[in-house]
N, CA and C atoms as a LAMMPS dump frame, in Angstrom:
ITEM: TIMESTEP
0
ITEM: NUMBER OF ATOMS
258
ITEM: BOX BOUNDS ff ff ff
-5.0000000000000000e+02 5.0000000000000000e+02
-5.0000000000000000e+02 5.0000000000000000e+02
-5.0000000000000000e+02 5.0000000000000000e+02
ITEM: ATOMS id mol type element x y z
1 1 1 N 0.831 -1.179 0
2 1 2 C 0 0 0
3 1 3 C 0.885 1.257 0
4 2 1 N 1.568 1.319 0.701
5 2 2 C 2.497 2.222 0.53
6 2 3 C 3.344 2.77 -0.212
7 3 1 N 3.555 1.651 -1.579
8 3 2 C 4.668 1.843 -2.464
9 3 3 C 3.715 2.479 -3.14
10 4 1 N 2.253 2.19 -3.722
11 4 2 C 0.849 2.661 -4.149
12 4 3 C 0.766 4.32 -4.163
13 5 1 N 0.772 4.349 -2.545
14 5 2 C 0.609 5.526 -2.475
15 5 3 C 1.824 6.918 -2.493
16 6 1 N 3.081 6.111 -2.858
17 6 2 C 4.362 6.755 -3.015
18 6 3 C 4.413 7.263 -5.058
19 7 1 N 3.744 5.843 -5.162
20 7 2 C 3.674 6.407 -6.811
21 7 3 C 2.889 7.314 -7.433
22 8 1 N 1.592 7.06 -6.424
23 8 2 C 0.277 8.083 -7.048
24 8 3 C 0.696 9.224 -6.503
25 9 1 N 1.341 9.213 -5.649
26 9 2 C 1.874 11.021 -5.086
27 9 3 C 3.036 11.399 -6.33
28 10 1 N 3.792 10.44 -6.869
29 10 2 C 4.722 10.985 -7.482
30 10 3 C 4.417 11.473 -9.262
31 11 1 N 3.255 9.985 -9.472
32 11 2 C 2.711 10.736 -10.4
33 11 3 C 1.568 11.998 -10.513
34 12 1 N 1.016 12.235 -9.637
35 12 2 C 0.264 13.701 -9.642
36 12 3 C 1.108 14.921 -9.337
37 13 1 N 1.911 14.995 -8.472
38 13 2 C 3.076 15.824 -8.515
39 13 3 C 3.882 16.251 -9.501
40 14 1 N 4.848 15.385 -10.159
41 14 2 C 5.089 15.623 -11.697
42 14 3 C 3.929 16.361 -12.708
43 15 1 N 3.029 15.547 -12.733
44 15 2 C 1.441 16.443 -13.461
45 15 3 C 1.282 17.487 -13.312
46 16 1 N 1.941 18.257 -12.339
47 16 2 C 1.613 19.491 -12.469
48 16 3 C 2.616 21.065 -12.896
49 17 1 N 3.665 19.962 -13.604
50 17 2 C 4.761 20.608 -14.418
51 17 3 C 4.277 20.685 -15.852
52 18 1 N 4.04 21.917 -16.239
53 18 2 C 3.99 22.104 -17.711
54 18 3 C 5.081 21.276 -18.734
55 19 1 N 5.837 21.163 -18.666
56 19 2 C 6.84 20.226 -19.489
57 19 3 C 6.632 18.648 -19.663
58 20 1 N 6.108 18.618 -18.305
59 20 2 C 6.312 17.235 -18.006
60 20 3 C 5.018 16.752 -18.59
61 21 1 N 3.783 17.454 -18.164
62 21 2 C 2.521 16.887 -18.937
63 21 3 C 2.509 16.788 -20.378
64 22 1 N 3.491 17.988 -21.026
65 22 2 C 3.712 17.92 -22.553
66 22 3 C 3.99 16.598 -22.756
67 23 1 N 5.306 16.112 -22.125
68 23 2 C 5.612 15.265 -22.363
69 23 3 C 5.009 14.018 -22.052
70 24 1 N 4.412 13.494 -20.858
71 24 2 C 3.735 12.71 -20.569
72 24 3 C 2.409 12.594 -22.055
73 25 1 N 1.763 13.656 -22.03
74 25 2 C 0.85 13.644 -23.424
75 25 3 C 1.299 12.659 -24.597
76 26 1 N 2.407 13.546 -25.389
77 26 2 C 3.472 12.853 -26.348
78 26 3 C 3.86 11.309 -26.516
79 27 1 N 4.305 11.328 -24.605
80 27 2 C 4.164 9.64 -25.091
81 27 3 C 3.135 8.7 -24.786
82 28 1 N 2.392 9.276 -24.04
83 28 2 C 1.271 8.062 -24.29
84 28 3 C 0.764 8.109 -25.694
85 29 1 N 0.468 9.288 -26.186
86 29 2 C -0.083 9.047 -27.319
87 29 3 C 0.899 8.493 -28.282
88 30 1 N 1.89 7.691 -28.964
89 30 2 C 2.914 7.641 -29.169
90 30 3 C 2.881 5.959 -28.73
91 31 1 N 2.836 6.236 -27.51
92 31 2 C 2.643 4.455 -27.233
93 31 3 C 1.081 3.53 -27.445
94 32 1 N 0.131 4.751 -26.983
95 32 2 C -0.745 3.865 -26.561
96 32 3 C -1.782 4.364 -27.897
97 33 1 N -2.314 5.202 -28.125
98 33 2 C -3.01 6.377 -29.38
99 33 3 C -3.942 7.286 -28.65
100 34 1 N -3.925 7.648 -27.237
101 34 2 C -4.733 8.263 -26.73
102 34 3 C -3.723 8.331 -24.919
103 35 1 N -4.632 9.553 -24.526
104 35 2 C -3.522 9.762 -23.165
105 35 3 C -4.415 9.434 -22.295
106 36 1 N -4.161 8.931 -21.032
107 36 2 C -5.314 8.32 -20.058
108 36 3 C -4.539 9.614 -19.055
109 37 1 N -5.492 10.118 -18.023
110 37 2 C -5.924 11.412 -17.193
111 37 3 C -4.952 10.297 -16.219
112 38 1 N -4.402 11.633 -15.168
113 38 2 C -3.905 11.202 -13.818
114 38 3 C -4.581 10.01 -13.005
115 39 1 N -5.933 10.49 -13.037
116 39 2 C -6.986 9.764 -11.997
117 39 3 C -7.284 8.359 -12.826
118 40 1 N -7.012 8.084 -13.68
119 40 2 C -7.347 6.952 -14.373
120 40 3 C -6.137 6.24 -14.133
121 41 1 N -4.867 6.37 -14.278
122 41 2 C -3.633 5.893 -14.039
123 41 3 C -3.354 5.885 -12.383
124 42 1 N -3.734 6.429 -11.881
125 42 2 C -4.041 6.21 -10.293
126 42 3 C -5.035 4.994 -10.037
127 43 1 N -6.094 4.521 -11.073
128 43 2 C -7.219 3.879 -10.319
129 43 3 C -5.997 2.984 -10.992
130 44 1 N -5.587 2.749 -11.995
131 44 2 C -5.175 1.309 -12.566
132 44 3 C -3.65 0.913 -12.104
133 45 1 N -3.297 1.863 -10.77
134 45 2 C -2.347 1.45 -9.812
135 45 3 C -2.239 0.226 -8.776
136 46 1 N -3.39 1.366 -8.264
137 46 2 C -4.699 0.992 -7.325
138 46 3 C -4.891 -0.644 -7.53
139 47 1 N -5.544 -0.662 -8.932
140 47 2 C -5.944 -2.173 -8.837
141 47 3 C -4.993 -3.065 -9.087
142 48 1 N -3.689 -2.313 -9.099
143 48 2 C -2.611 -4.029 -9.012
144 48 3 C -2.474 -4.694 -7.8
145 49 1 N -1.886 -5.717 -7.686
146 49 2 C -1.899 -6.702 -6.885
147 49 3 C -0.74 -7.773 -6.813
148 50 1 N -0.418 -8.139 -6.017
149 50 2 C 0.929 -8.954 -6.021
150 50 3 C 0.827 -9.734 -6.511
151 51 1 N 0.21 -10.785 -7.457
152 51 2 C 0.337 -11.598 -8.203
153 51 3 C 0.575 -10.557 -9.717
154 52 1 N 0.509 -9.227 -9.788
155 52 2 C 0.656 -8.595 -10.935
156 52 3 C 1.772 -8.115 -11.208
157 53 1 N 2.611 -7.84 -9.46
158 53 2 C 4.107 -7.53 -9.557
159 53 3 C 4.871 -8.709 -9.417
160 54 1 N 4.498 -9.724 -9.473
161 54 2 C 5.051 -11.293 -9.568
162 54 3 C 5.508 -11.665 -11.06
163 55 1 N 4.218 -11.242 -11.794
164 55 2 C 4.543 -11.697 -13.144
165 55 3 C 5.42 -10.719 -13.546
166 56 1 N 5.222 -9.16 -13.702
167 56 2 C 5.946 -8.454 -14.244
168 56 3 C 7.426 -8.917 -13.944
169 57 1 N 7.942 -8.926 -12.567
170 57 2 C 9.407 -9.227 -12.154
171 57 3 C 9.694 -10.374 -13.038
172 58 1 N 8.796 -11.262 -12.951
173 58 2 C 9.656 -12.699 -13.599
174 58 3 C 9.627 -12.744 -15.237
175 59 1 N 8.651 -11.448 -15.637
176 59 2 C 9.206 -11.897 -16.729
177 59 3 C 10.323 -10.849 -17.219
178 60 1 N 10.708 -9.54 -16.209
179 60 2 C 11.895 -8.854 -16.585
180 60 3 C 13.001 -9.634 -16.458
181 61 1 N 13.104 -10.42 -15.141
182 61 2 C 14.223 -11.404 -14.903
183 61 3 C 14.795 -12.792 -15.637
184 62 1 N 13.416 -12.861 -16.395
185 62 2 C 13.904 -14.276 -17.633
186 62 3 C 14.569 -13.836 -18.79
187 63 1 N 14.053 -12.383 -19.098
188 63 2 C 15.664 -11.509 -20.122
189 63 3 C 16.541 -11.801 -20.089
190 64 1 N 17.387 -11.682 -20.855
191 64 2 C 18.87 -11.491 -20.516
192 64 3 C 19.049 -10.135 -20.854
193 65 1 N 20.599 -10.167 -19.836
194 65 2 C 20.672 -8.388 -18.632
195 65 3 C 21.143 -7.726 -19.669
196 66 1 N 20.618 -6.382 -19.494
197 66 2 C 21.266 -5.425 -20.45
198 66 3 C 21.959 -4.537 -19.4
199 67 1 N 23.104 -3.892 -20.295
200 67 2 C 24.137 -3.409 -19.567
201 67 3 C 24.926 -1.834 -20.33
202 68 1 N 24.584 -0.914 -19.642
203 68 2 C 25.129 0.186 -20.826
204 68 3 C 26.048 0.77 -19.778
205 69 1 N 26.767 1.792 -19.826
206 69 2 C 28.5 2.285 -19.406
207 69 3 C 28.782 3.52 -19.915
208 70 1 N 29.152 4.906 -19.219
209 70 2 C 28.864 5.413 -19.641
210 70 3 C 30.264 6.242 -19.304
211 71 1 N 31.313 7.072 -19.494
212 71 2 C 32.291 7.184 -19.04
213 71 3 C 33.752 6.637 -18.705
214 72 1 N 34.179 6.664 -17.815
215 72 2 C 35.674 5.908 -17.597
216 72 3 C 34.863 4.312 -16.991
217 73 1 N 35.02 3.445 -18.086
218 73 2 C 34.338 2.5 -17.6
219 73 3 C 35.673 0.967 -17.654
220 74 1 N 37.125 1.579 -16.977
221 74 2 C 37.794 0.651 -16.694
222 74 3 C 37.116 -0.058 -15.578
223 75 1 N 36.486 0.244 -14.619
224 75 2 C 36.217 -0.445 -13.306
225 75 3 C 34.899 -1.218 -13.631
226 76 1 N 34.308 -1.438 -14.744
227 76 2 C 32.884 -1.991 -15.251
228 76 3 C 33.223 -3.387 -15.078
229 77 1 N 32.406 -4.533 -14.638
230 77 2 C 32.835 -5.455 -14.586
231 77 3 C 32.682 -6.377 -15.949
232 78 1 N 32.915 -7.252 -16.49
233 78 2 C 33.078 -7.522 -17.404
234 78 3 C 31.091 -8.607 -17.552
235 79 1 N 30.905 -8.809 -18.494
236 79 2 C 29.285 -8.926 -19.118
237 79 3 C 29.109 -10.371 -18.407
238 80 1 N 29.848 -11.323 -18.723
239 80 2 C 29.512 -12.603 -18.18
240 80 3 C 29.324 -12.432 -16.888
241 81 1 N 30.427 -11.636 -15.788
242 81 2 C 30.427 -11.337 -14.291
243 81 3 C 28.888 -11.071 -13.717
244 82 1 N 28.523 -9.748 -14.855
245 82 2 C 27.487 -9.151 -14.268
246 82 3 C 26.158 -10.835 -14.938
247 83 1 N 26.47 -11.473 -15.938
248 83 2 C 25.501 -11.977 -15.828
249 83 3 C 25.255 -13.49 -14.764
250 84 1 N 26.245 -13.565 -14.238
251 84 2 C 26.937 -14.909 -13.307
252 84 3 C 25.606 -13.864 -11.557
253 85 1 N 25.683 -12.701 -11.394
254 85 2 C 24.79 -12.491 -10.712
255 85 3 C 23.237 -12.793 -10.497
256 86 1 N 22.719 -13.089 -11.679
257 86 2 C 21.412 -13.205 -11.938
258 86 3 C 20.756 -14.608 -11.219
């Protein structure tokens, strides 16, 4: 409940930056063909459920890891390393 109510605060907050709603606009429409309102993306928070953040995780985690580097990247560990974590 709490993580719930950490997101719906973070997404109505942002919402009320002119830039950011531009942008928020842009890409939903872009992704989806129409922009869904704050309060609609709040209710369809709302109705997730831990069997909904179950699936999502497992199926980010059956990927294989992507890895980008951005700078002095002698100290990066090498791709197999990072994928020997998983």
């Amino acid at each position: 409940m709490r993580a719930k109510n950490m997101t719906r605060s973070s997404l109505h907050l942002n919402l009320e930056t002119a830039g950011i709603v531009c942008e928020d606009l842009g890409r939903q429409v872009l992704y989806y063909g129409q922009r869904k309102s704050g309060a609609d993306i709040s209710k369809e928070i709302e109705a997730l459920g831990k069997k909904d953040l179950v699936r999502a995780a497992e199926r980010m985690l059956s990927s294989p890891v992507s890895v980008a580097a951005y700078g002095d990247v002698a100290w990066v560990p090498n791709y197999s390393d990072i994928c020997a974590l998983k």
